[in-house]
N, C-alpha and C positions, 0 to 999 in steps of 0.2 A: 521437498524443498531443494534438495540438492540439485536435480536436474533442471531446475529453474533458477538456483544461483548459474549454475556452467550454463546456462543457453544468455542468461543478461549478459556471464562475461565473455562469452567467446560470438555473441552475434548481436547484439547492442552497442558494442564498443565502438565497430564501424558504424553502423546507423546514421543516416542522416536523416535524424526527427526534431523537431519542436521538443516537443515532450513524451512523456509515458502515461496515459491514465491508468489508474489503478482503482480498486475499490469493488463498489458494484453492489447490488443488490444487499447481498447476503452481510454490506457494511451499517444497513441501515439499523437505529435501534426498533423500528415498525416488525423487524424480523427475530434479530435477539435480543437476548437483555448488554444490557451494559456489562454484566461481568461476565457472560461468555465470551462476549463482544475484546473485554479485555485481556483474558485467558487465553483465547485463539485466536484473534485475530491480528490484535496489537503485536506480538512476536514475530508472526509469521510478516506483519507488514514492514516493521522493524529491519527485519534483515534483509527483505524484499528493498527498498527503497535505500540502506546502503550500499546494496549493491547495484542499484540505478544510479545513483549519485554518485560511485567510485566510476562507473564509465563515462561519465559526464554529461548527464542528461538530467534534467528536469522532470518534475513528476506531479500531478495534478490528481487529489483525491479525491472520489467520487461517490458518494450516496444517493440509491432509489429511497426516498424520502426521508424521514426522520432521523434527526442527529443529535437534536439538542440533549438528548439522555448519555449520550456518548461524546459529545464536541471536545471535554477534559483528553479523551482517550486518544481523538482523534490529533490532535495536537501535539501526541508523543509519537504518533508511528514515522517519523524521522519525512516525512514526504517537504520540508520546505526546506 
């Protein structure tokens, strides 16, 4: 996680983007359960999407299918 906080802050800061998608596949509950889904993935998105939002960007989260077993989850990983 470290090398991906120092790449948001030292090469997103300048960026001229819309937004940041995040998420992906392995967000969907079709893949995990809800509570690994909450154990690894919530934290790591957590600090992931503070530190998109400290450089001033926007952030849109993304799931390959299934959420509604996760939506509660989805809703704390800080992405609005």
């Amino acid at each position: 996680m470290g090398k991906k906080l120092r790449y948001i802050d030292e090469s997103l800061k300048a960026a001229s983007i819309d937004l940041v998608e995040t998420g992906g596949g392995a967000a969907s509950n079709n893949v995990i359960s809800p509570q690994i889904h909450g154990e690894f993935c919530l934290p790591y998105d957590q600090k992931m999407h503070d530190a998109i939002h400290n450089v001033g960007h926007k952030i849109v989260y993304h799931t390959c299918g299934g959420m509604m077993k996760i939506l509660d989850l989805i809703l704390q990983n800080h992405f609005l």
